[in-house]
C-alpha positions in Angstrom: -7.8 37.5 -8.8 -10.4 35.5 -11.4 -7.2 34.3 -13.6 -5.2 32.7 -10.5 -8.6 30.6 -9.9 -8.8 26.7 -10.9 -11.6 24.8 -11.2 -13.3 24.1 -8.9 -13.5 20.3 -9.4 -9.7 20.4 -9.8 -9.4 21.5 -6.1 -11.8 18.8 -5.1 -9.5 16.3 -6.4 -6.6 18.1 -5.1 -7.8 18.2 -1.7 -9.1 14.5 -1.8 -5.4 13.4 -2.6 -4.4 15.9 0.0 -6.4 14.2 2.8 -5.5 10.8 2.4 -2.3 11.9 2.3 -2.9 13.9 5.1 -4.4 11.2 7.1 -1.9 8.3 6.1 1.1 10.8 7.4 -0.7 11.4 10.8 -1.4 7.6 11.5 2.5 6.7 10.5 4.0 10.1 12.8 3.9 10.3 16.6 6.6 9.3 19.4 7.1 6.0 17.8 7.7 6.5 14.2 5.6 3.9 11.8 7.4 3.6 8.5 4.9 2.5 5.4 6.4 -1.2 5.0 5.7 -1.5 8.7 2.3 -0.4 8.7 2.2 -3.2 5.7 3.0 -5.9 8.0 0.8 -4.6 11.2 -2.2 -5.1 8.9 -1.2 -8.3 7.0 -0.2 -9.8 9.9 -1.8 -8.2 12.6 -1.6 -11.6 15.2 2.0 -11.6 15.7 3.2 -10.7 19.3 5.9 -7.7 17.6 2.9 -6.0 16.2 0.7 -6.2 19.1 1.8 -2.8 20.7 2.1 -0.9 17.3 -1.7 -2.1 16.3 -2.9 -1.0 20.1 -0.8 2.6 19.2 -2.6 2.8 16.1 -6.0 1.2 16.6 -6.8 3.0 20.5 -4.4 6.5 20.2 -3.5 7.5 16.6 -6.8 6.6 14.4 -9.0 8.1 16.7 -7.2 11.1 17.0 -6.8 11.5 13.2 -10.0 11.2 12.3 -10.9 13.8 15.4 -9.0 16.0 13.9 -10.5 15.2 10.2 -13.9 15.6 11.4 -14.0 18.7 13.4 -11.7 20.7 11.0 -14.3 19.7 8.5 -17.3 21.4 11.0 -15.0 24.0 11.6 -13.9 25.2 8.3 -18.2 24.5 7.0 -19.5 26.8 9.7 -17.0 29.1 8.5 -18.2 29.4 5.3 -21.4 29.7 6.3 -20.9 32.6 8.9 -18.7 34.4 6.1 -22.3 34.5 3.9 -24.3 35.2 5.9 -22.1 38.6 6.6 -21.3 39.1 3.4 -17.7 39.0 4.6 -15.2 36.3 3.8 -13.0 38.0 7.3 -16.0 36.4 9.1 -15.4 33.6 11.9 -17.9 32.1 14.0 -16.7 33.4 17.4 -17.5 37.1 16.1 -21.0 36.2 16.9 -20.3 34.5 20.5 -20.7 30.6 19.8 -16.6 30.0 20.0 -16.9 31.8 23.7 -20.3 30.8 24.8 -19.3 27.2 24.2 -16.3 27.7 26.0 -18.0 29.1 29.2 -20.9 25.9 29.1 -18.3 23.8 29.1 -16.3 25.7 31.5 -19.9 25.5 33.8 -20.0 21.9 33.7 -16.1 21.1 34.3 -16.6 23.2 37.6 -19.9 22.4 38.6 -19.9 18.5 38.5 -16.2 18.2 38.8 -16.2 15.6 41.1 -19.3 13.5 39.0 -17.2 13.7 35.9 -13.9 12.6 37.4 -15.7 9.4 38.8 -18.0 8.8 35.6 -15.6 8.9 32.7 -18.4 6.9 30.4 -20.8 10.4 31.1 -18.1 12.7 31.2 -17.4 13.8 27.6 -21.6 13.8 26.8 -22.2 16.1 29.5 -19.4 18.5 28.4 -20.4 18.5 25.0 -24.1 19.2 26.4 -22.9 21.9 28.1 -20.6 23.4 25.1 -23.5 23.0 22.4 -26.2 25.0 25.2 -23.4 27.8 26.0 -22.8 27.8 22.5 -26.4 27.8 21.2 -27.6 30.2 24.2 -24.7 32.8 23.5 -26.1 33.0 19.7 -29.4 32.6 20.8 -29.2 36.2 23.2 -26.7 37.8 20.1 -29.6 37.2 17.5 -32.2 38.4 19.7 -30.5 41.4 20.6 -30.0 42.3 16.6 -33.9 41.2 15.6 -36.5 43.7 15.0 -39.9 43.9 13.8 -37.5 45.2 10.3 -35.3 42.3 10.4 -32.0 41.3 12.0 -29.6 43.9 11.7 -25.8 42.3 10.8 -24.0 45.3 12.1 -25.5 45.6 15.7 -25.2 41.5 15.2 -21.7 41.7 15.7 -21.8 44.2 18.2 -23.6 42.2 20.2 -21.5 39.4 19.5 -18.8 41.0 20.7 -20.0 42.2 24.2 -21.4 38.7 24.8 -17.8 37.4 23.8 -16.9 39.5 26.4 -19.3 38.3 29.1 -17.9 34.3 28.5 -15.1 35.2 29.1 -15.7 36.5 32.3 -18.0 34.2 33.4 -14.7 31.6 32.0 -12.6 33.1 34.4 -14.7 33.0 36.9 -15.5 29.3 36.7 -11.7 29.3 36.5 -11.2 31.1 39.8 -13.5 28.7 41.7 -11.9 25.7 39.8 -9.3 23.3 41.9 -5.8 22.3 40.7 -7.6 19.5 38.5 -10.3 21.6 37.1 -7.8 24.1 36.0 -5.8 21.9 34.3 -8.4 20.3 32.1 -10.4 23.9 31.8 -6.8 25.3 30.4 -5.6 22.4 28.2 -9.1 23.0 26.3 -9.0 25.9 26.1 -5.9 25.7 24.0 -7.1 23.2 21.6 -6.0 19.6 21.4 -6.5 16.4 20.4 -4.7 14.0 22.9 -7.5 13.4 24.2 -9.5 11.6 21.7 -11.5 8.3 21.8 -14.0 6.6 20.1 -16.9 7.7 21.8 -15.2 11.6 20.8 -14.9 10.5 17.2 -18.5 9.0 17.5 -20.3 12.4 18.3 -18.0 14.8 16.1 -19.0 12.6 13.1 -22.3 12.4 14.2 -22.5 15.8 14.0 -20.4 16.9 11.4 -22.3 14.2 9.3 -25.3 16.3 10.2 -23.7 19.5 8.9 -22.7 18.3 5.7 -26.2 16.6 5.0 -27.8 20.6 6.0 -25.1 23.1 5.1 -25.1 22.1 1.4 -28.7 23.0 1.0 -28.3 26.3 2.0 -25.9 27.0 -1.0 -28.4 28.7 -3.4 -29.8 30.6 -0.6 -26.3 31.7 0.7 -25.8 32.3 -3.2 -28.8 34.8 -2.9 -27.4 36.3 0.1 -24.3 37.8 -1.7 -26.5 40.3 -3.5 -28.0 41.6 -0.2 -30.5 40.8 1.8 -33.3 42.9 -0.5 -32.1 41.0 -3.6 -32.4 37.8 -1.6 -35.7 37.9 -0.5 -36.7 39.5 -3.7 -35.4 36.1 -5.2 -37.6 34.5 -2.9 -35.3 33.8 -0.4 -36.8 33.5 3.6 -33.9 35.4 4.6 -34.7 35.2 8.3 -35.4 31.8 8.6 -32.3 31.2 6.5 -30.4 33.4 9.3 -31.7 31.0 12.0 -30.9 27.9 10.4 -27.2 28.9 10.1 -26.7 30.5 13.5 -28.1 27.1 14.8 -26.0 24.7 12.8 -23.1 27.0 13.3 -23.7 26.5 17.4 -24.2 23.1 17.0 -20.8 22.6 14.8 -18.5 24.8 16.7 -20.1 23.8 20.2 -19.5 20.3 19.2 -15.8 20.9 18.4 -15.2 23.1 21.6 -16.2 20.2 24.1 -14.3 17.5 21.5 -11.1 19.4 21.6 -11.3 22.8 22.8 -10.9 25.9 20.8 -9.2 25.7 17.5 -8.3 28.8 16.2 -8.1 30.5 12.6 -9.5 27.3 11.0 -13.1 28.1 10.7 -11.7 32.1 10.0 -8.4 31.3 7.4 -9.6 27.9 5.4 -13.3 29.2 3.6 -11.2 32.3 3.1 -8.5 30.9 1.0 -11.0 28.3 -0.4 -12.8 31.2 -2.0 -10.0 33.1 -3.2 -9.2 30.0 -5.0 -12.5 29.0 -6.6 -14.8 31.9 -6.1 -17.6 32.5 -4.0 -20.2 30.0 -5.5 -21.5 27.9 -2.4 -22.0 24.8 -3.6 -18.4 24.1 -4.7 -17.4 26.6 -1.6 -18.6 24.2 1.4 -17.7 21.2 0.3 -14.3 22.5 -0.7 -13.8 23.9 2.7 -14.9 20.7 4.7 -11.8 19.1 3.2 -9.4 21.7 3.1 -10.4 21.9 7.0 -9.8 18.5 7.8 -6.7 18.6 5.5 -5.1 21.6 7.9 -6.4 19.8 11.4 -4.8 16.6 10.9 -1.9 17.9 9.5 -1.1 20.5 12.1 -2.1 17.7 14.8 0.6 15.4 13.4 3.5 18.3 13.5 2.5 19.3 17.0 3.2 15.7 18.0 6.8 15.6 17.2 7.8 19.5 16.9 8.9 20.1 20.5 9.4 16.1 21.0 8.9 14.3 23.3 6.6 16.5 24.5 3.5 17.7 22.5 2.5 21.2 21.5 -1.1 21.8 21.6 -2.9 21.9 18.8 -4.2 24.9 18.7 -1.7 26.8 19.4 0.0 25.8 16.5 -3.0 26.4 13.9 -2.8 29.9 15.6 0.9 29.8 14.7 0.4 29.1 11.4 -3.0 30.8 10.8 -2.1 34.0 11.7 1.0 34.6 9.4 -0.7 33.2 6.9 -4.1 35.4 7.1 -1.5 38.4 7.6 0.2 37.7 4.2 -3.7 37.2 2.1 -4.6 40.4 4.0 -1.2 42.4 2.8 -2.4 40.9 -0.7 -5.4 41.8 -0.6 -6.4 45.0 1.2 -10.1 45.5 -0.3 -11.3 41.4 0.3 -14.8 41.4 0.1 -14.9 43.1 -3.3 -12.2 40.4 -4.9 -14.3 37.4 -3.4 -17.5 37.9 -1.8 -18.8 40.8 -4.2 -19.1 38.7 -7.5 
């Protein structure tokens, strides 16, 4: 595997180019089709009455949703990462420790429980969702990590376990909330839940940079520690590592990220799982090109998938996670037919 990788400032480039033209695709694609020369004139001449509506399409609906999409598929594919060092396990995703379905059921709480507030208050609606996301997400980790700390440490095997039976509990408790939910509450509980981004605004965009911005600022220094980590836990700390402290940071900023991106959009599959994968495969396991790297390969997949769902089943719209689940999981099928023993090709070295 070490002679099909590139360097990794290569792919940093790559990926660079790859966004913008990631993101200049999305702004031009939707139901009304933007050609280049016409975006041209929308921003030179921006005043005229013909390019009124197409500057309100791009200004209030597409650019917003674009850079959604870039942001949380960054937070998405980072937290990745992170939860795929900290296990030692590049098959690793956030929601095996219970912040994917622990965010869901918060926000599920608040949907249902001040249904009819939210309806009326749209300024405090999307606040108080993501409020409730981040809690159920940080509370779900929260009881996960407790259950798998002892006096000896935290133990990354009865971890997952854990992770898995409280997976288990959000959804039931989703369902619930479901049950009691009227026709409206349904319909917005299940659109989430499917992962899309027709709903985004500014004041989304404002809190998914905020806190992706965050993660980009606190992930990064965690590199040489997560570097550590690959050895084991006994090498780490022998390194002088804090491993357990290190454990809590990540779990934290991993809730945060992925709670953030749950109430935003809803749940996005395979990104956070598939993207740090490949990314690694590609460049190795090294952290500090490894994070970076998979912030923009994230945001590269998100805004691209977003702009195909808008015009693959036209005129309607496919949501968007749906289709990264569509294309994720053939794809993370083929690397594991490629690769049957992954963790000693990339996360061993």
């Amino acid at each position: 595997m070490a002679a099909r990788r590139m360097s990794p400032d290569t792919l940093m480039v790559v990926l660079a180019v790859m966004l913008a033209l990631a993101l200049l695709a999305a702004l031009l694609t939707g139901p009304v089709m933007i050609s280049p020369a016409r975006l041209l004139d929308i921003l030179t001449n921006p005043t005229l009455a013909a390019n009124q509506q197409d500057l309100l399409i791009l200004s209030a609906i597409r650019l917003p949703r674009l850079l959604l999409g870039a942001t949380i598929g960054a937070a998405l594919a980072m937290c990745g990462a992170a939860m795929q060092g900290l296990f030692r396990n590049p098959l690793a995703d956030p929601s095996l420790i219970g912040v994917t379905s622990g965010a869901s059921a918060g926000a599920s709480c608040v949907i249902v429980l001040g249904g009819a507030w939210l309806q009326s208050s749209h300024a405090g609606a999307l606040p108080l969702v993501a409020l409730g996301a981040s809690v159920g997400g940080f509370i779900a980790v929260m009881i996960v990590y407790r259950i798998a700390t002892s006096p000896l440490g935290t133990a990354v095997a009865t971890m997952l376990l854990a992770g898995i039976a409280i997976s288990a509990l959000a959804a039931a408790l989703n369902n619930l909330f479901s049950f009691f939910a009227d026709n409206d509450m349904l319909r917005r509980i299940s659109l989430w839940q499917m992962g899309s981004l027709d709903g985004a605004n500014w004041q989304r965009v404002a809190i998914a940079t905020a806190v992706t911005a965050l993660l980009l600022v606190l992930l990064p220094r965690q590199s040489n520690a997560l570097n550590a980590l690959l050895l084991g836990e006994s090498q780490a700390r022998h390194l002088g590592i804090d491993v357990e402290r290190l454990k809590r940071r990540l779990i934290v900023l991993t809730a945060l990220g992925v709670g953030s991106a749950v109430a935003a959009a809803g749940v996005i599959a395979f990104v956070g799982l598939v993207v740090p994968h490949i990314v690694r495969l590609l460049i190795g396991p090294d952290h500090r090109r490894l994070l970076p790297a998979s912030a923009l390969a994230g945001a590269i997949l998100l805004v691209a998938a977003d702009a195909l769902a808008r015009v693959v089943v036209a005129p309607a719209e496919l949501p968007t996670g749906i289709l990264t689940t569509l294309l994720g999981a053939p794809i993370f099928f083929s690397l594991l037919m490629h690769q049957r023993s992954p963790f000693s090709a990339s996360g061993s070295q």
